[in-house]
C-alpha positions, 0 to 999 in steps of 0.5 A: 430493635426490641430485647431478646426474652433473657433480657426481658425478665430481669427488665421486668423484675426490675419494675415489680421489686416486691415479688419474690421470684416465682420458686420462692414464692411457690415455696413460700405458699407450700410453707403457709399451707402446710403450716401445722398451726394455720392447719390445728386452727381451721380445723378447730373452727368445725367450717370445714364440711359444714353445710350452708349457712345463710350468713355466708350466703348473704355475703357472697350474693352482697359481695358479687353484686357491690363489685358485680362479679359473676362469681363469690366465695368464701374459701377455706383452704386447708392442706389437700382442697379448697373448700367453699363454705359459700359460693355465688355464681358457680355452676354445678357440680362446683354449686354443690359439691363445694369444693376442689 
């Protein structure tokens, strides 16, 4: 009656052409997170362990409350950690720590 698992993924695949299969896609998002240009760049920018700026804090509380989200950020993403340069929502630590 119903497909056995190993016939249910291709079947699945079938419908979603456009997603690389998950060990490309895992390779993939390596490559863009270890690219050494992406990196020289964020870093250039001086956000990366910045303190708070109210400009960003004004967006993650209007983003939250345009899309009535419990939680916001904005995130900068360097080769070891996610760095929240703002954060709505979260609870503590994350609230201050701001980062993971």
């Amino acid at each position: 009656m119903g497909s056995s698992p190993s016939g249910l993924i291709p079947a699945v695949a079938s419908l979603m052409p456009d997603i690389a299969p998950p060990t490309e896609a895992v390779a993939h998002e390596h490559e863009v997170l270890t690219n050494p240009d992406r990196l020289l760049r964020l870093r250039k920018t001086a956000l990366l362990d910045a303190p708070t700026e109210e400009a960003f804090d004004r967006l993650t509380r209007f983003a939250s409350k345009l899309l009535q989200a419990p939680l916001s950020t904005v995130t900068l993403v360097d080769d070891e950690r996610q760095f929240y340069m703002s954060c709505t929502g979260f609870p503590e630590p994350l609230a201050t720590t701001r980062q993971t």
